[in-house]
C-alpha positions as CSV (number, residue, x, y, z in Angstrom):
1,X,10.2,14.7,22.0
2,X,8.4,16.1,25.0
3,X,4.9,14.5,24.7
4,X,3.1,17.6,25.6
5,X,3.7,18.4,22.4
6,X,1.0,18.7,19.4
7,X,2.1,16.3,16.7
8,X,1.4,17.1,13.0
9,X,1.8,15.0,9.5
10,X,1.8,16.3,6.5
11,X,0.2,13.0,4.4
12,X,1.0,12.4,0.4
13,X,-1.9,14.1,-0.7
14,X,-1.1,17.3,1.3
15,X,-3.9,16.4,4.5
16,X,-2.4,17.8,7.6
17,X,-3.0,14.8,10.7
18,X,-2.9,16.8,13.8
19,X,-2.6,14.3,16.8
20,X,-2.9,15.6,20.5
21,X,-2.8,14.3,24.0
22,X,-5.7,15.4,26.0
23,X,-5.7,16.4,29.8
24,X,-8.2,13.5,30.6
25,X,-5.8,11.0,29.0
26,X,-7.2,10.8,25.5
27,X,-4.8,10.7,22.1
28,X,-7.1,12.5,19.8
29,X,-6.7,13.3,16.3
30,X,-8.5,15.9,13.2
31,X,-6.9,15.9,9.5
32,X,-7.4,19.0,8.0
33,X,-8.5,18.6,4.3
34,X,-9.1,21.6,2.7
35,X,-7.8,25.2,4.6
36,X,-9.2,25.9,7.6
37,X,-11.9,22.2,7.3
38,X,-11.2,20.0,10.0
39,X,-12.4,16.3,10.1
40,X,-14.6,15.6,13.5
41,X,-11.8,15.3,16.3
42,X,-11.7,11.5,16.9
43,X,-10.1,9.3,19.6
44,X,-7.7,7.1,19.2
45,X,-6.5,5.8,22.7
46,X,-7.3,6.5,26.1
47,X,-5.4,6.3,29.4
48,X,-2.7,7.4,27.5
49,X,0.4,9.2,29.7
50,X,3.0,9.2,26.9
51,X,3.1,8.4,23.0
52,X,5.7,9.2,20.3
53,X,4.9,9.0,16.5
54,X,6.8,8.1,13.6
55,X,6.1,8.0,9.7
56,X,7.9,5.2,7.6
57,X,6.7,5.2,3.8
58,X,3.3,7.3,4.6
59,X,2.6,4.2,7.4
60,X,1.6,6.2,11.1
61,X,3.6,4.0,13.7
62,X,2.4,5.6,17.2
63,X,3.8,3.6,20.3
64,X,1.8,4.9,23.5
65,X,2.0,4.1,27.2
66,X,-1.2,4.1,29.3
67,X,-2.2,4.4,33.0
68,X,-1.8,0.4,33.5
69,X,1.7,1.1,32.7
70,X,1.5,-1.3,29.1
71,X,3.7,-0.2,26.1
72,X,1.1,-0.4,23.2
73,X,1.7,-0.2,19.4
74,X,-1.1,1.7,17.1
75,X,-1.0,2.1,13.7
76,X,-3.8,3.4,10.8
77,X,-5.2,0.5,9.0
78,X,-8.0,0.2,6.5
79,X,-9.4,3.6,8.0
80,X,-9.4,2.1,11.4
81,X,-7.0,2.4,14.3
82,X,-5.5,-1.1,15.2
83,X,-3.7,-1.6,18.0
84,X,-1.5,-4.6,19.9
85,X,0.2,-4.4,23.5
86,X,4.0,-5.3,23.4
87,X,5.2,-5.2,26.8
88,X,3.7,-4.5,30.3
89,X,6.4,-2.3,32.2
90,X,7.3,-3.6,35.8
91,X,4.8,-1.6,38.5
92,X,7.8,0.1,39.9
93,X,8.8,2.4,37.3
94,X,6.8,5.5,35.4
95,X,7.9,5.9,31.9
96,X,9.3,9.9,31.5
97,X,9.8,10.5,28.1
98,X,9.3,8.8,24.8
99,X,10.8,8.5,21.4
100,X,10.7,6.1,18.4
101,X,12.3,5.4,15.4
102,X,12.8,3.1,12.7
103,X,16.5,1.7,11.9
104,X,17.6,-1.5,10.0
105,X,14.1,-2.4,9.7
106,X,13.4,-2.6,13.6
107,X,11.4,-0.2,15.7
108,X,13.9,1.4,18.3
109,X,11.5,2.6,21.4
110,X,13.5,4.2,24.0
111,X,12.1,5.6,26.7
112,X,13.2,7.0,30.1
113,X,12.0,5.0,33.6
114,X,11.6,7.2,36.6
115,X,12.0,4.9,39.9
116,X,8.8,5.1,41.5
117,X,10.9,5.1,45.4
118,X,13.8,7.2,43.9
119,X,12.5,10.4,42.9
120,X,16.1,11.5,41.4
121,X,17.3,8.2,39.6
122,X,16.2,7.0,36.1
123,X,16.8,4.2,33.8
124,X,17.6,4.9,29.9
125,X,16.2,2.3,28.2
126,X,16.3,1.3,24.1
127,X,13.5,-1.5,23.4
128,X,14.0,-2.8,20.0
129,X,11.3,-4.6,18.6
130,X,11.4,-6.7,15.2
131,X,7.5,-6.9,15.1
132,X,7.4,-10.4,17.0
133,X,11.2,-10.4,19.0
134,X,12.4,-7.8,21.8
135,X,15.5,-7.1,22.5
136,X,16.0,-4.9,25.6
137,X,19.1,-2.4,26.2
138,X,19.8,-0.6,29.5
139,X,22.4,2.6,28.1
140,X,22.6,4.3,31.1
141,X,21.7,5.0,34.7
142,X,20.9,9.0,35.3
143,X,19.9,10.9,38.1
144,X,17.4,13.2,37.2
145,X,16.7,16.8,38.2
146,X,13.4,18.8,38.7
147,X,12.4,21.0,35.5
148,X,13.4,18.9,33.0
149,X,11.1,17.6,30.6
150,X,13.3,16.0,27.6
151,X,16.5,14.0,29.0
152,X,17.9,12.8,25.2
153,X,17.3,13.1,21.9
154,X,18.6,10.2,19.5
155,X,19.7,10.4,15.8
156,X,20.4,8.3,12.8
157,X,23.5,8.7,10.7
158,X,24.8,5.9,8.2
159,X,25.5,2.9,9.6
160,X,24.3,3.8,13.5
161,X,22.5,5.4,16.1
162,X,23.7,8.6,18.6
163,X,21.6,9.0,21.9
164,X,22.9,12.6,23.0
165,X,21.3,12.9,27.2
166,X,21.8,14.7,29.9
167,X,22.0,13.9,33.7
168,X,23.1,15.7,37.1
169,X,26.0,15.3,38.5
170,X,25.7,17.4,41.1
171,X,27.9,20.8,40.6
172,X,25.7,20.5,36.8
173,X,24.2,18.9,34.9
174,X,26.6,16.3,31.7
175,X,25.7,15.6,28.2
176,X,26.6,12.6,26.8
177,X,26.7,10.4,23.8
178,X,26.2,6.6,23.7
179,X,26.4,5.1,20.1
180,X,24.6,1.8,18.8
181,X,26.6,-0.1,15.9
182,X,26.7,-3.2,15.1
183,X,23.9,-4.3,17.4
184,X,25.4,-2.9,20.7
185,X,26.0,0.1,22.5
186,X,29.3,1.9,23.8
187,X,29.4,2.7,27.1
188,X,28.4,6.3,27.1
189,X,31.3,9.3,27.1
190,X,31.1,12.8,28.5
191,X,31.5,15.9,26.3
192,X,30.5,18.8,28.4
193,X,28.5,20.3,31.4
194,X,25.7,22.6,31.5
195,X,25.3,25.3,34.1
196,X,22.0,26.7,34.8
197,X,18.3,25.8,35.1
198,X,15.7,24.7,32.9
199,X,17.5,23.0,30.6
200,X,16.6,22.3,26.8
201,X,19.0,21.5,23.9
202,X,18.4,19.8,20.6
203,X,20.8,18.6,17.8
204,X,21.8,18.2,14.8
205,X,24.6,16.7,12.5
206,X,25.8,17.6,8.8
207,X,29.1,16.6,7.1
208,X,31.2,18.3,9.6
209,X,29.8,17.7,12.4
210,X,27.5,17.9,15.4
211,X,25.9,21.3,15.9
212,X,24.2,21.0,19.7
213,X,21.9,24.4,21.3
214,X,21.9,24.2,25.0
215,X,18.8,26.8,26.7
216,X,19.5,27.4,30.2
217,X,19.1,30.3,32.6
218,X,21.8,31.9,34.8
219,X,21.4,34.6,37.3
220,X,17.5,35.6,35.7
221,X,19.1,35.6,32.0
222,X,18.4,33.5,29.7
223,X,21.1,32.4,28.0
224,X,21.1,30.2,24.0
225,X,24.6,28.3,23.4
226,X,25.9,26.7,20.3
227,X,28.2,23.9,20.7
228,X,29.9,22.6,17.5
229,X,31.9,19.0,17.6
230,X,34.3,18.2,14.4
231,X,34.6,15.0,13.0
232,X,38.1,14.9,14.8
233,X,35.9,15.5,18.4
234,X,37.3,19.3,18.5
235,X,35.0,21.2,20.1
236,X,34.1,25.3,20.2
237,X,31.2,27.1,22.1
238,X,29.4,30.4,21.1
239,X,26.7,32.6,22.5
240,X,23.5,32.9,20.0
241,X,21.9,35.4,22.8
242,X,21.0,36.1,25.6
243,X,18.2,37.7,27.3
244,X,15.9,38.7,30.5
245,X,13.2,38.0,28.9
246,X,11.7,34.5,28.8
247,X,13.2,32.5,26.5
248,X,11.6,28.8,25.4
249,X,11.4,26.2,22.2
250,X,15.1,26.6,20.4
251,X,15.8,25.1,17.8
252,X,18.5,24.3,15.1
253,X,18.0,23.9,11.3
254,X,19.9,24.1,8.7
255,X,18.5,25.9,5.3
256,X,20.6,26.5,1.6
257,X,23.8,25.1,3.1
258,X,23.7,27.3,6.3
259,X,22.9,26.7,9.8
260,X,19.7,28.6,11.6
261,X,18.8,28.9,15.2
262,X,15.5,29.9,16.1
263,X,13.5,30.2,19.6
264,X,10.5,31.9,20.9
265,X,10.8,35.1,22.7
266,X,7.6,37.5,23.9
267,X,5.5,36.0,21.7
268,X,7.6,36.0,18.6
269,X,9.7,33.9,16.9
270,X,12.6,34.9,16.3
271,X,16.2,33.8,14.3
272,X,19.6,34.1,13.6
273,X,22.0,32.6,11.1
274,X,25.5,31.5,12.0
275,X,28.1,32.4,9.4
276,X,31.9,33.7,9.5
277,X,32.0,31.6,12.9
278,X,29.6,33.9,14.3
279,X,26.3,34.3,15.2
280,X,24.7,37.1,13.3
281,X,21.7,39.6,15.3
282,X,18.4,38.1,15.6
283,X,15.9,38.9,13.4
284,X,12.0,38.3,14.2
285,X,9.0,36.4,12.1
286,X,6.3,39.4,10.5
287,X,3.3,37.6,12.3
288,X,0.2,39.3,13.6
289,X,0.7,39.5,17.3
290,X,-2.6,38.2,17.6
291,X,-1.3,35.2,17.0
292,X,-1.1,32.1,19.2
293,X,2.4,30.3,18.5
294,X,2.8,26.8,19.9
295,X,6.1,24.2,18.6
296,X,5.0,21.3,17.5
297,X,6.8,17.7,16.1
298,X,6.2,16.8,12.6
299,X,7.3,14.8,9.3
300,X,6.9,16.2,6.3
301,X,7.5,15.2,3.0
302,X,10.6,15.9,1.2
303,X,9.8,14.9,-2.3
304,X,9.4,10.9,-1.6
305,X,11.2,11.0,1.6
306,X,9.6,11.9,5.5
307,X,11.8,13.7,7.8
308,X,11.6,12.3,11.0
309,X,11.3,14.3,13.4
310,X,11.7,17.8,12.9
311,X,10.6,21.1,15.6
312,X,8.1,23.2,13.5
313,X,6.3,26.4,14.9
314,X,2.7,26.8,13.8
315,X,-0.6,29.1,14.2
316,X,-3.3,27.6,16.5
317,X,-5.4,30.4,16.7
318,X,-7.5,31.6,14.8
319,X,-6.4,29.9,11.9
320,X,-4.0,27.2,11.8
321,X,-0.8,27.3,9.7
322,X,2.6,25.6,10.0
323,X,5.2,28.6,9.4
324,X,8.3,26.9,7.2
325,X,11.3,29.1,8.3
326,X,12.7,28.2,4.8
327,X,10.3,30.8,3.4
328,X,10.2,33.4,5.4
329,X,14.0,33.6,5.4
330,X,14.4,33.3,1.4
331,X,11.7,36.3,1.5
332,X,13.8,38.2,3.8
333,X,17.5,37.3,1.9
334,X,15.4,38.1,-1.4
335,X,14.4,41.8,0.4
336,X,18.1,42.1,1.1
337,X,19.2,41.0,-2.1
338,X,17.4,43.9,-3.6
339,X,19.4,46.3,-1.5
340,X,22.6,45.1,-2.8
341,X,23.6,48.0,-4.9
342,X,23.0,50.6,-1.9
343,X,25.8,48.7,0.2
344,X,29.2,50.2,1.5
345,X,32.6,48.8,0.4
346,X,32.5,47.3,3.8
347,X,29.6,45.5,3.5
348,X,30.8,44.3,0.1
349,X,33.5,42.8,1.5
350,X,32.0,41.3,4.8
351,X,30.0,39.5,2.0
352,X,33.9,38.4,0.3
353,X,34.7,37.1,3.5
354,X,31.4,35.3,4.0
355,X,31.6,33.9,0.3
356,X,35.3,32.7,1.1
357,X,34.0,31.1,4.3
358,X,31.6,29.4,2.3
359,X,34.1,28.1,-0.2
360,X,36.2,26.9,2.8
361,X,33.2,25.2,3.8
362,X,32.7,23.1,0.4
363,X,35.7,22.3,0.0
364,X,36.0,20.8,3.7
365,X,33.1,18.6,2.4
366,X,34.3,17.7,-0.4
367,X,37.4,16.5,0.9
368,X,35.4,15.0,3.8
369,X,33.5,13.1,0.8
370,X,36.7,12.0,-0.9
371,X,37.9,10.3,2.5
372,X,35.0,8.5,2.6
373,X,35.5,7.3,-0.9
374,X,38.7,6.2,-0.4
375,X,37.8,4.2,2.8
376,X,34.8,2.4,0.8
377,X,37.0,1.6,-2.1
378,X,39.5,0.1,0.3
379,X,37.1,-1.8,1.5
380,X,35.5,-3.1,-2.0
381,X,39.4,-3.9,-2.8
382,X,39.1,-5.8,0.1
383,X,36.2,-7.5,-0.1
384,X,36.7,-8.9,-3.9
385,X,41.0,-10.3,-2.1
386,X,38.8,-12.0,0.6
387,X,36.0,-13.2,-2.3
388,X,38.2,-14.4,-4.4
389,X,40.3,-16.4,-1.3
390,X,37.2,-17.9,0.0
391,X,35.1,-18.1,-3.0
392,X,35.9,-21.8,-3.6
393,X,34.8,-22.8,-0.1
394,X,31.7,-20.6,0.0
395,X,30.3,-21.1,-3.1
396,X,27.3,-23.2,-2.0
397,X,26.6,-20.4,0.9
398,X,27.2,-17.7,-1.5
399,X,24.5,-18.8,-3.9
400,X,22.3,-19.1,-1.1
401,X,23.0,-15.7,0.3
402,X,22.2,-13.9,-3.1
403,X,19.1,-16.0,-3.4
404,X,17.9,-14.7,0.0
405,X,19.2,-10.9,-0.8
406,X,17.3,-11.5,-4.3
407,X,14.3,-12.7,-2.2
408,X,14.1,-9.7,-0.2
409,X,14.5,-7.4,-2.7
410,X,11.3,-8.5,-5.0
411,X,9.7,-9.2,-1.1
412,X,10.9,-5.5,-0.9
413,X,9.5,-4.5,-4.5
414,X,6.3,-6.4,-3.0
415,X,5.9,-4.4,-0.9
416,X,6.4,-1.4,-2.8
417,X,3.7,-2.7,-5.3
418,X,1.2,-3.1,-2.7
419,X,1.3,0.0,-1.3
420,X,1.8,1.8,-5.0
421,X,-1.5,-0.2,-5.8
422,X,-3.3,0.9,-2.4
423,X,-2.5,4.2,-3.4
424,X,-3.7,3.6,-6.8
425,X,-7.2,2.3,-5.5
426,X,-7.7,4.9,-3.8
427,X,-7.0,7.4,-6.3
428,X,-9.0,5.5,-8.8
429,X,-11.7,5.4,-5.8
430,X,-11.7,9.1,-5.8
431,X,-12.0,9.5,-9.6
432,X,-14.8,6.9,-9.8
433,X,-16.5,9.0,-6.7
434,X,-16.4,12.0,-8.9
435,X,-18.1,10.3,-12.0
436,X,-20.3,9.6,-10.3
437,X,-21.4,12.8,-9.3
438,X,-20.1,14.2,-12.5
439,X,-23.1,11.6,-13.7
440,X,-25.5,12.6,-11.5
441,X,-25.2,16.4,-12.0
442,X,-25.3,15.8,-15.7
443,X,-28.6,14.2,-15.3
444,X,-30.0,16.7,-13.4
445,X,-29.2,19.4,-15.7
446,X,-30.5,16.9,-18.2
447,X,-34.1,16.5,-16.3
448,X,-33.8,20.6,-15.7
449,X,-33.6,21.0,-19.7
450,X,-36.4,18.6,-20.2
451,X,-38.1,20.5,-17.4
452,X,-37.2,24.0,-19.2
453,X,-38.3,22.9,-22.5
454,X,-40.9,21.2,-21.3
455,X,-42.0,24.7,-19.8
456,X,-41.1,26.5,-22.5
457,X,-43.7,24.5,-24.8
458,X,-46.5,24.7,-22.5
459,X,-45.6,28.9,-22.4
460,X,-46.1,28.5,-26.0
461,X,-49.3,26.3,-25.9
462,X,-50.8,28.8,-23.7
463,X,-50.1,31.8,-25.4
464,X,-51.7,29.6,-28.8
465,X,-54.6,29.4,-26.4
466,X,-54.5,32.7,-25.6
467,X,-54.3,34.2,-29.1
468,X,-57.2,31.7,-30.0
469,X,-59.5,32.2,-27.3
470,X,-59.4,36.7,-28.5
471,X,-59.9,35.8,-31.7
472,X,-62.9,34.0,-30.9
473,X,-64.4,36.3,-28.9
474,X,-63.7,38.9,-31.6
475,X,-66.1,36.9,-34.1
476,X,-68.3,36.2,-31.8
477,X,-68.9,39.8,-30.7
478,X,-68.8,40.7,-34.3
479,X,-72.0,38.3,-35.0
């Protein structure tokens, strides 16, 4: 992600964590609790140049690097921020970019190293770290070009990683893919150039594919551009838009089995869906133009499951609120859904076609699946002929293997308990914190009752008096 960028979490209990990296070097957080209440803004490095964040099972992982050019790890412990230095990079690079994730249980960090004497040449880098060992990959070697703030963007998929980057080659600038399986990386391969300046792109993947959006301007337009790869490595290109008017944050995303691009554009956000392999007109975001928009970088909860990372837009000012594209584009199918019995026969049957697309569409995937189950069962047939042939020889190893997969797994449901528990305490934390006031505001409506009646029989005491004191005066007068 480009680190300029505010980060926000969206916790368990629905807090929104909203990290930022200060202009006097300071990582600083605030969780919002309640709409609109803001903890104090607290610190939680300084120095910092770069940092990336990731969320693994509601844990904050935040890997930083810091003016004496040291990788540090971070994470948020016992309501405290503990931290513990990795790696100290070598004085003649400046780390560029930064970008974590988690895979097979080990922390990929890959970041991009700018030659201190070679303004133009940079070194992509993957540091995997277990925890305690460090493995060190150099993917490639790419010669950089002025205005460019993100260089790659990685993704998980199955069984491996994709590192999608771009670097100039002179008459443009490439994109290319490098792929980590099985504990080592290909060499990377080209798939196409990109003309123009100011370069951003970001991707995606779904069961057909790779979806790419490439930003760029060319001859003062601004031009979005949709690149879609097959599983077979077919490739087609189409125009989303394009524009004289400053264009910047695109994005893909894919919502109720269709695929969106958005970007921002005068101050507005503004969308497009792709379907009957086109792109249809943009349509803007209903937002008061009051409004400050900023992109920001976020997991957020999908049931039980984070999604790392995803591009959100939000409000900064004057209130804050992350906009979720899902819903203002069900509120806008669900306006045009109400038109439906106004349309022309040629709407109608633009929709046949899109419905027939869409049936295309399923049925690719559901073939796509069966392929997949067909390799895996081949594999399990396999598996159980090469069992069976070895099983006499491997019997003692076997046994141990299953005891050490039986190990992890309860070290795994261990785990699991633990943090279950934590979460348990602190619920149970919350509830005894709100007996206790429950207690106390029960005794002081308690001691204000007492009070009352107390009151209330000195009222009538006194009016007693009262009464008492005329009648006396009465007789005595009467004497």
């Amino acid at each position: 992600m480009n680190n300029t960028h505010e980060w926000v979490y969206i916790d368990f209990i629905k807090n929104i964590w909203k990290f930022k990296l200060k202009e006097n070097g300071n990582l600083v957080y605030e969780v919002m609790y309640d709409k609109c209440k803001w903890t104090k803004e607290k610190i939680v490095a300084d120095h910092v140049i770069k940092y990336s964040i990731y969320i693994e099972e509601d844990i904050i992982h935040i890997i930083y690097a810091n003016e004496g050019n040291e990788l540090k790890y971070c994470t948020f412990k016992n309501k405290q921020w503990l931290g513990k230095l990795i790696y100290n990079i070598d004085d003649k690079f400046t780390i560029e970019d930064l970008k974590i994730l988690i895979f097979n249980g080990k922390m990929h960090i890959f970041y991009l190293l700018k030659v201190n004497n070679a303004n133009d040449h940079g070194i992509l880098v993957d540091f995997i770290w277990s925890g305690e060992k460090i493995d060190i990959y150099t993917i490639e070697n790419i010669i950089l070009k002025e205005g460019i703030e993100d260089y790659f963007r990685t993704v998980s998929i199955d069984d491996k990683l994709e590192i999608y980057f771009i670097t100039d080659q002179g008459d443009g600038l490439s994109l290319k893919i490098s792929i980590y399986k099985d504990e080592k990386w290909t060499a990377a391969n080209w798939l196409y150039n990109i003309q123009g300046n100011k370069i951003e792109f970001e991707v995606i993947k779904d069961l057909n594919g790779t979806n790419l959006i490439n930003k760029s301007i060319e001859k003062n337009k601004y031009i979005l551009e949709h690149v879609f790869i097959n599983l077979s490595g077919n490739m087609k290109s189409y125009t989303i838009m394009d524009s004289k008017n400053e264009v910047i944050e695109p994005n893909l995303f894919n919502y109720d089995d269709a695929l969106y691009s958005s970007w921002i554009e005068e101050g507005k956000i503004y969308y497009s869906k792709f379907k009957n392999d086109k792109w249809s007109s943009a349509k803007y975001l209903d937002i008061d133009a009051s409004a400050k928009i900023k992109t920001c970088y976020s997991s957020i909860v999908d049931g039980e499951v984070y999604v790392n990372t995803i591009k959100i837009y939000c409000i900064m000012e004057p209130d804050f609120e992350i906009l979720f594209m899902d819903k203002f584009i069900k509120n806008d199918e669900d306006d045009s859904n109400d038109e439906v019995n106004n349309k022309s026969g040629g709407e109608i049957s633009d929709k046949f076609v899109e419905v027939s697309e869409t049936n295309k569409k399923l049925e690719k995937e559901i073939d796509f699946i069966n392929i997949q189950l067909e390799k895996k069962n081949r594999l399990i047939e396999e598996y159980e002929k090469g069992y069976k042939n070895k099983l006499s020889l491997k019997k003692n190893k076997m046994f141990l293997e299953i005891q050490q997969s039986i190990q992890k797994e309860l070290d795994r449901i261990n785990n699991q308990l633990i943090q279950e528990k934590a979460i348990t305490r602190k619920l149970q934390d919350k509830l005894k914190e709100n007996e206790e006031k429950n207690n106390i505001l029960k005794k002081q409506v308690e001691l204000l009752n007492e009070e009352n009646k107390k009151l209330q029989e000195d009222l009538i005491t006194e009016k007693n008096q009262t009464i008492l004191r005329k009648i006396l005066r009465r007789r005595s007068s009467d004497v």
